[in-house]
C-alpha positions in Angstrom: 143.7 99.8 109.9 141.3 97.8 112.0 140.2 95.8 109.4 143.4 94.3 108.3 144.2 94.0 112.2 140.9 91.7 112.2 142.2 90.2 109.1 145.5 88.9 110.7 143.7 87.5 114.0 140.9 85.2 111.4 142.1 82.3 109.5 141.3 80.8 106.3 140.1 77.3 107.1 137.4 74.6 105.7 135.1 74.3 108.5 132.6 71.5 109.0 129.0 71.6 110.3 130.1 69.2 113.1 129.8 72.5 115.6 127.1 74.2 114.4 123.7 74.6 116.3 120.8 73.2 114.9 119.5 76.9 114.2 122.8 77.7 112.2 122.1 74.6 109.9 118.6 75.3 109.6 119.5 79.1 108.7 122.6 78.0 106.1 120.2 75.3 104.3 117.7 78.1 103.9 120.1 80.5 102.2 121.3 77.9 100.3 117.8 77.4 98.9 116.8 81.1 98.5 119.9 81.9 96.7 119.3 79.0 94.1 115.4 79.9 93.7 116.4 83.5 92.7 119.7 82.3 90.8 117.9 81.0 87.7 119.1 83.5 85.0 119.9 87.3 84.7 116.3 88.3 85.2 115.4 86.7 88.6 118.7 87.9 90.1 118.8 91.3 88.9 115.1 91.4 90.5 116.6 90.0 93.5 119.3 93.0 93.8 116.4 95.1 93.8 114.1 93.5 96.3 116.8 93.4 98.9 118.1 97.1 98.2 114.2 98.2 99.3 114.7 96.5 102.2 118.2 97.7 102.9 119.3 101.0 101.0 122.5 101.4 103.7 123.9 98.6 101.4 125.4 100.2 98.2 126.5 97.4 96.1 122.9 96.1 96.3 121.8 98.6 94.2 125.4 98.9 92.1 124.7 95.2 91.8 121.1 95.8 90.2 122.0 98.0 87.9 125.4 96.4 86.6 123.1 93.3 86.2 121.2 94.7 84.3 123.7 95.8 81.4 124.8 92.2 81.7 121.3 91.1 80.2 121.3 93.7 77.9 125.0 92.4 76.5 123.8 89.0 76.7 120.5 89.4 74.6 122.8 91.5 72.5 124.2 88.4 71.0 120.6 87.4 69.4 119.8 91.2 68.9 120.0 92.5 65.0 123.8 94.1 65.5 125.8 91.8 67.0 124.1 88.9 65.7 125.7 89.6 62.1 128.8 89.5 63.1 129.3 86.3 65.2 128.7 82.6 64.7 126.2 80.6 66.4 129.1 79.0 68.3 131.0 82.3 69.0 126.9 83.7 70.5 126.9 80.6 73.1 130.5 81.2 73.7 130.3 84.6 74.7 126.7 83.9 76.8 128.1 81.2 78.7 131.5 83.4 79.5 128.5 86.3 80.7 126.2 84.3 82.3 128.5 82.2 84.6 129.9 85.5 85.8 126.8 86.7 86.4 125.4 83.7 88.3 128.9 83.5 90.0 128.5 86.5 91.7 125.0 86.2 93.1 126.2 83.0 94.5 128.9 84.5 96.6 126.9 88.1 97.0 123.5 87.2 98.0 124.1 84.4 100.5 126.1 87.8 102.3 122.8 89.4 101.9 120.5 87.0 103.2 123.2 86.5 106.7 123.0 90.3 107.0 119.2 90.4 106.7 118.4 87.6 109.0 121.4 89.0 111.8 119.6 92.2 111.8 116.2 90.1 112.4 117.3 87.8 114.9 119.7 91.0 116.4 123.1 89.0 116.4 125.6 88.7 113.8 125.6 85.5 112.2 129.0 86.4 109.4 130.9 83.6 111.5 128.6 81.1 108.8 130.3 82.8 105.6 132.6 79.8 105.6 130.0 77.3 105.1 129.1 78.9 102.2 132.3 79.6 100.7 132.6 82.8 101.0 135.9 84.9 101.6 137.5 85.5 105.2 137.9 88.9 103.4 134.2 89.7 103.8 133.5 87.9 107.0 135.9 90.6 108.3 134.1 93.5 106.4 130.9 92.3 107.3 131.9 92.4 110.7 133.6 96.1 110.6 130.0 96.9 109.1 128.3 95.6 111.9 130.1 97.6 114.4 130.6 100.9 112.0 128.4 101.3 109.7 130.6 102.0 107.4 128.5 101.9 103.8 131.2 103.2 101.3 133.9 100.5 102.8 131.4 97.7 102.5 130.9 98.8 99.0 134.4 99.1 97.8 134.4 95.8 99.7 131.9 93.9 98.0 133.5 95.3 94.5 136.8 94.0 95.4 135.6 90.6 96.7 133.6 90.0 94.0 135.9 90.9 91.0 138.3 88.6 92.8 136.3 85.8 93.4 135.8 86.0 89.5 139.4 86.3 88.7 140.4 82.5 88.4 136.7 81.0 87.7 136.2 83.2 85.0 138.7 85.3 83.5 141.5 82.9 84.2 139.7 80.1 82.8 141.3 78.2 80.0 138.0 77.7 78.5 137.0 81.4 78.4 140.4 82.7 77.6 140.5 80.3 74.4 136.8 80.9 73.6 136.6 84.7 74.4 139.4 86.8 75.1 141.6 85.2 72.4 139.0 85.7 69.6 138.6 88.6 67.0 135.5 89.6 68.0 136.1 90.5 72.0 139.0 92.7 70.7 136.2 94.2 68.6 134.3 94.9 71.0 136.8 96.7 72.8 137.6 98.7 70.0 134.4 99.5 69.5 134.2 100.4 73.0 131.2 98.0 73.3 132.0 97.5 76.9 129.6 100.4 78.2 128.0 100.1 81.6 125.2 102.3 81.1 122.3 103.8 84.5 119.6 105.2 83.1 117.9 108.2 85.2 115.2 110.4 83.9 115.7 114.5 84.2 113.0 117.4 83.4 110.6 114.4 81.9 113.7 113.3 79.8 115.2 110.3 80.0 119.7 110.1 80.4 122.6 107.4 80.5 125.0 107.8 82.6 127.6 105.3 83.6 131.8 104.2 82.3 133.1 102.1 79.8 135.9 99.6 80.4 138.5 98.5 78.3 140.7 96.3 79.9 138.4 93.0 81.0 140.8 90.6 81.7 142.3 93.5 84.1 141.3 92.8 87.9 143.0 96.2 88.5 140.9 97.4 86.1 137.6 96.2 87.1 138.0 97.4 90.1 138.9 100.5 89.6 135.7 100.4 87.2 133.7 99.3 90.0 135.0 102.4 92.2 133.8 104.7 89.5 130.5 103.1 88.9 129.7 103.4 93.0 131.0 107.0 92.6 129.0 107.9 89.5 125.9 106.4 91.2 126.3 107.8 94.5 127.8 111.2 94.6 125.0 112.7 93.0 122.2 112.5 95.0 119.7 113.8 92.4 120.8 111.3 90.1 120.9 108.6 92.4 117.6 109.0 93.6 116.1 109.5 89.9 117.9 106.3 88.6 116.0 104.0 91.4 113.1 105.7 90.7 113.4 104.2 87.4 114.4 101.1 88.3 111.7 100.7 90.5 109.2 101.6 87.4 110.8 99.6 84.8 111.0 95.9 84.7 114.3 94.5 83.7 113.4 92.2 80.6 116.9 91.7 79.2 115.9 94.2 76.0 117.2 97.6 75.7 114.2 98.4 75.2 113.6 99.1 78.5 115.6 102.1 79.1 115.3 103.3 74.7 111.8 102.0 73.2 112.3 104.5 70.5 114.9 102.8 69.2 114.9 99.1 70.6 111.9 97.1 69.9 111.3 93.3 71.6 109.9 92.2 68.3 111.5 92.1 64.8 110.3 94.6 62.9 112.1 93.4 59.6 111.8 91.4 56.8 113.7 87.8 57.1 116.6 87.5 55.0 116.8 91.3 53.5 120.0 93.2 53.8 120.9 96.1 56.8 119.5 99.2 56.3 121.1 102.0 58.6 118.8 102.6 61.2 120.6 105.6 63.6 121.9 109.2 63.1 122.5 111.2 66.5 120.9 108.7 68.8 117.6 109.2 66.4 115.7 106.8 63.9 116.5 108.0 60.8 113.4 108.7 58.9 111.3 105.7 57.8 113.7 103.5 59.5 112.3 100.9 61.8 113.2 100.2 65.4 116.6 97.9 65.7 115.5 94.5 67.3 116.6 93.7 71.1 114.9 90.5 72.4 113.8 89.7 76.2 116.3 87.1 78.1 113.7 84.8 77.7 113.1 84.7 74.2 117.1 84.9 73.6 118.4 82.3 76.1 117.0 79.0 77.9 117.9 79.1 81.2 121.2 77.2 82.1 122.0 74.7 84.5 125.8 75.6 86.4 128.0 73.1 87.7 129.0 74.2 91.1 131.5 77.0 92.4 134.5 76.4 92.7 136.1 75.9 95.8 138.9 78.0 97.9 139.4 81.7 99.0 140.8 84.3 96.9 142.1 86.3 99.8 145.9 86.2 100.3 147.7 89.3 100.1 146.6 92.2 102.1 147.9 94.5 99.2 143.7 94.5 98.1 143.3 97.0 101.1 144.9 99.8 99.1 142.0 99.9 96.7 139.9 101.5 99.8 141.8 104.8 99.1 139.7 107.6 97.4 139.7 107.9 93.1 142.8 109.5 92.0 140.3 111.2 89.2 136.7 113.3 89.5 133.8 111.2 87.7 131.2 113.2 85.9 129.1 109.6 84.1 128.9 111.5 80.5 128.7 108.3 78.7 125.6 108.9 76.2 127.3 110.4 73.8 130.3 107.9 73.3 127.3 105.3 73.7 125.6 106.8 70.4 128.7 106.5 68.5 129.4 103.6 69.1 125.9 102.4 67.7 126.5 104.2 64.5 130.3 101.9 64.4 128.4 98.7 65.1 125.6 99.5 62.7 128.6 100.0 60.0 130.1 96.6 61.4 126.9 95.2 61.0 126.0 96.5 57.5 129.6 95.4 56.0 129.4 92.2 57.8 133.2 92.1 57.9 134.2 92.9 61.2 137.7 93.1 60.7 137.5 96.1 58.7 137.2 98.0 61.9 140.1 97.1 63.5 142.1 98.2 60.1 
């Protein structure tokens, strides 16, 4: 394979600027500052996704990347929304936002710097990927970036980008101490499993009407697992044509807020329609308000979380086995995205959760 051939001849080294032409600094500083304008919360990135998908559609992930982001605003305002909300403490809310949002501000960090190289080599008509280092970002990907260059290749820069950026997360997120103690190890990420909360839902409209497609995942602490997840996101989003093209044009035509309201106003609402302090009254039957029952609260980002201030990246590349190159083979299985209604059912179990107040009961 020509990419792992590339992979042999690079090496993984921390350069300095000492070489670099005053254009190349100039370039890298810029990046630098784009990325951290547009990596201020969930919101401004997902937006960012978008933007740069416009201006490139050849690049996948871009829009895989938009539309993943924006499930991980929806599970993050979740935590101040009216189900989850009665069934965690305040401390386990910020532990389980922090644990989402570093993930999702670690990945536009290593992502969109790629992005921003890519746009301005096309601009200035030479590659410029020989600057990834200077920003951290794995040998891995200055060789796919390179193979794109040459190739073209859009469904191996996507599997790519899934790969490196599941990886990158690996050790700064899901291997941290802090998370594993905080999130994985608790009661109520098992929960969620259970409960099959882990839903990565595209909404596309059809005859008028609007759908959720997407895949649920199980296994989070599973790289393997991600990945694979990743692979059948890409394929669910891309094979179909039809559905591709009627899930940007809803995406272009819907704001991402952080509510799920966007994608379900009949069911969501931004503002709390309920009395303070009175008990859960079942609000769902078949994906439908049951009748007289009032909309189940879902807040913006804004209103649900202040925007954070991260401590820098770690350091170092993930890349040292060449094993990763297997994962470019094609799914083992045929993906149809039927997710809506195991998404439905699982509401009804949360609403149950959420109305006994005793989680555990559940997992009984």
């Amino acid at each position: 394979m020509v990419i792992k051939e590339d992979l042999k001849r690079r090496k993984i080294t921390k350069k300095g600027n000492s070489n670099l032409s005053k254009e190349e600094k100039t370039l890298l500083q810029q990046i630098r500052n784009q990325t951290k304008e547009w990596n201020k919360n969930n919101v401004t990135r997902t937006k960012a996704y978008l933007d740069f998908y416009r201006l490139h559609p050849e690049v996948h992930w871009a829009f895989l990347g938009h539309m993943v982001s924006r499930n991980g605003g929806w599970n993050m305002t979740d935590l101040k929304g009216e189900l989850l909300s009665r069934l965690l403490s305040n401390r386990e809310k910020r532990s389980f936002f922090f644990f989402l949002e570093r993930g999702n501000w670690l990945i536009f960090h290593d992502a969109y710097p790629q992005f921003l190289l890519y746009h301005e080599s096309l601009k200035r008509n030479k590659p410029f990927f020989h600057l990834f280092p200077f920003l951290n970002i794995s040998v891995f990907m200055e060789s796919i970036w390179s193979y794109f260059w040459e190739n073209r290749h859009v469904s191996i820069l996507t599997i790519a980008l899934i790969i490196n950026e599941q990886s990158y997360l690996e050790k700064r997120v899901i291997q941290n101490h802090l998370y594993k103690n905080e999130v994985f190890n608790k009661l109520e990420f098992k929960l969620q499993d259970v409960l099959s909360f882990n839903h990565i839902l595209f909404p596309y409209v059809r005859n008028s009407v609007l759908h959720l497609a997407g895949q649920t995942l199980h296994q989070f602490d599973s790289i393997h697992e991600r990945i694979l997840l990743g692979k059948r996101l890409y394929a669910v989003l891309f094979n179909n044509k039809e559905l591709l093209k009627s899930a940007e044009k809803w995406a272009n035509s819907t704001p991402h807020t952080g509510s799920r309201k966007d994608y379900w106003p009949h069911i969501f609402n931004n503002v709390h329609e309920g009395l303070p302090g009175k008990s859960y009254q079942l609000h769902l039957k078949s994906c439908s308000l049951r009748p007289g029952a009032r909309r189940i609260y879902s807040p913006r980002l804004e209103i649900a979380w202040k925007n954070v201030k991260h401590v820098e990246a770690e350091e170092g590349d993930w890349f040292v086995d060449f094993l990763v190159l297997n994962y470019f083979s094609e799914l083992a299985e045929t993906v149809d995205g039927e997710i809506e209604n195991e998404y439905c059912k699982t509401l009804e179990r949360l609403e149950l959760a959420a109305l006994a107040k005793k989680a555990i009961s559940i997992l009984d």
